[in-house]
N, C-alpha and C positions, 0 to 999 in steps of 0.2 A: 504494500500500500504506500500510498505514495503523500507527501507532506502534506499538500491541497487536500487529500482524499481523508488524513486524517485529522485534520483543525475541522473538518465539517463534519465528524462525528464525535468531536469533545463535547463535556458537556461541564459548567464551572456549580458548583451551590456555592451562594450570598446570601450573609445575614450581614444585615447593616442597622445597630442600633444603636441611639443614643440613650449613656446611662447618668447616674445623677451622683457619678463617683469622680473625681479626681484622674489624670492619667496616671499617677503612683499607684494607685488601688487596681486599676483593670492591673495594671502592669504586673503587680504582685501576684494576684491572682489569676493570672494567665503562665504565670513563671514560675511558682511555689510550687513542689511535686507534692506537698501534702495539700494543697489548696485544689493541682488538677484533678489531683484524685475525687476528689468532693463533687466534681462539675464536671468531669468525662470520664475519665480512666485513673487506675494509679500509676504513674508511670515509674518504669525502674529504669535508672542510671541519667535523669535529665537535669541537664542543668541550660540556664539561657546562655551558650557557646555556642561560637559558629565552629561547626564540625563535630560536636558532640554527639555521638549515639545515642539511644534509649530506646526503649519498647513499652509497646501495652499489652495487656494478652485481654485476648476478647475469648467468644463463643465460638473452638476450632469445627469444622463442615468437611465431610471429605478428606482428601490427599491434603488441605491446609491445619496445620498448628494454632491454627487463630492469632499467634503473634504478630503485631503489625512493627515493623522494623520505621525507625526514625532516624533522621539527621537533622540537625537545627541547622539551616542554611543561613539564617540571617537574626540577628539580636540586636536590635537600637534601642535601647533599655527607654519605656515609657512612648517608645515609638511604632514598633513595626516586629513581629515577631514571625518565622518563616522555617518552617520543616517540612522535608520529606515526608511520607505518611507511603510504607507500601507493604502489600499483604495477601493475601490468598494465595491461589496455587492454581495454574495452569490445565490441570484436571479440570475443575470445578468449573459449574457449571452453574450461573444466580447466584446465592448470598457462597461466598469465599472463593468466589474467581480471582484471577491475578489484578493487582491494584495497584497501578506507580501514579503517586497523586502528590502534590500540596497542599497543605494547609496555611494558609497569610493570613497572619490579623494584623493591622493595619488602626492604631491608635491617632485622635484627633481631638486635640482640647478642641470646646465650645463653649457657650455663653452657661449652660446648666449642667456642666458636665463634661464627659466623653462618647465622641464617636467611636463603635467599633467598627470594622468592618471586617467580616471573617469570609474569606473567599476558601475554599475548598476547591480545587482546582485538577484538570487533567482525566477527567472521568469519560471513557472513551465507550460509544454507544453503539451496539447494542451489548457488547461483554461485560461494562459494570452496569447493567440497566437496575441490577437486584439493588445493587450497592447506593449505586446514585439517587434511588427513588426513599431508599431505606434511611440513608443519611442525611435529604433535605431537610427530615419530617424531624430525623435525631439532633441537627445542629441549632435550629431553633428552639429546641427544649434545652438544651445543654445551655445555650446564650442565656436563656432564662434563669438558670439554675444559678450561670457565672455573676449574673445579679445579685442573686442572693445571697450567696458567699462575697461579694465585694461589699455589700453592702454591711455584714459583716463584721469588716475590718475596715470599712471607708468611713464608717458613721451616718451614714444617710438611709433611707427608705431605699429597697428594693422597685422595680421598675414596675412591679404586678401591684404593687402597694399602691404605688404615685398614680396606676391605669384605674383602678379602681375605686378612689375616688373625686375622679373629675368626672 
């Protein structure tokens, strides 16, 4: 397949929300291995370094371990954080097929807070259709959760608090 043939079957998940925490807070809690654990996975051996390894282990399916293998490609502490995310197994077929993706979160002060913007990135269709479909639904619960926990340690109201009463 060829480069053209395969940019028109990527497919990226975006969650973009603004939350009513500081960039130190999303920061920390996007970077703390006992804080990720809380709001996605626990990860073992992460640290916010570019070229650091770590993993998550999920629910293994088939020929896969469920292990998803990471690289922190990029760390601007309070800015921009960027890792590898790849996982399944070549056998497999719907949920634990092969997976070479990104994960970008993408940090922006504003006027009540912080933008996040978390792009999920490289999901090639129709082979991650299980994953990609599975994961839209996952990433915007997980942002929500990341609320929660920032909120925390941020001193403010959680995002679901602030929505519910206006």
């Amino acid at each position: 397949m060829n480069d053209a043939a395969l940019k028109c079957c990527m497919q990226d998940i975006v969650v973009d929300e603004v939350f009513p925490h500081a960039p130190e807070t999303i920061w920390k809690t996007l970077t703390s291995g006992e804080l990720i654990g809380r709001w996605l996975m626990a990860p073992t051996g992460f640290e916010p370094v570019k070229g650091k390894r770590f993993t998550f282990q999920t629910t293994p399916a088939g020929a896969w371990d469920g292990v998803i293998r990471c690289q922190v490609l990029e760390a601007m502490p309070n800015e921009r954080l960027a890792y590898a995310w790849q996982g399944g197994h070549e056998a497999n077929v719907g949920y634990g097929s092969r997976l070479d993706t990104v994960v970008t979160c993408t940090l922006s002060r504003v006027e009540n807070g912080t933008r996040l913007r978390l792009v999920h990135s490289g999901f090639v269709s129709p082979k991650n259709d299980a994953a990609f479909n599975s994961m839209s639904e996952g990433w915007k619960k997980i942002v929500q959760k990341l609320d929660t926990i920032a909120a925390e340690h941020g001193f403010s109201k959680p995002l679901r608090e602030r929505a519910s009463k206006t």
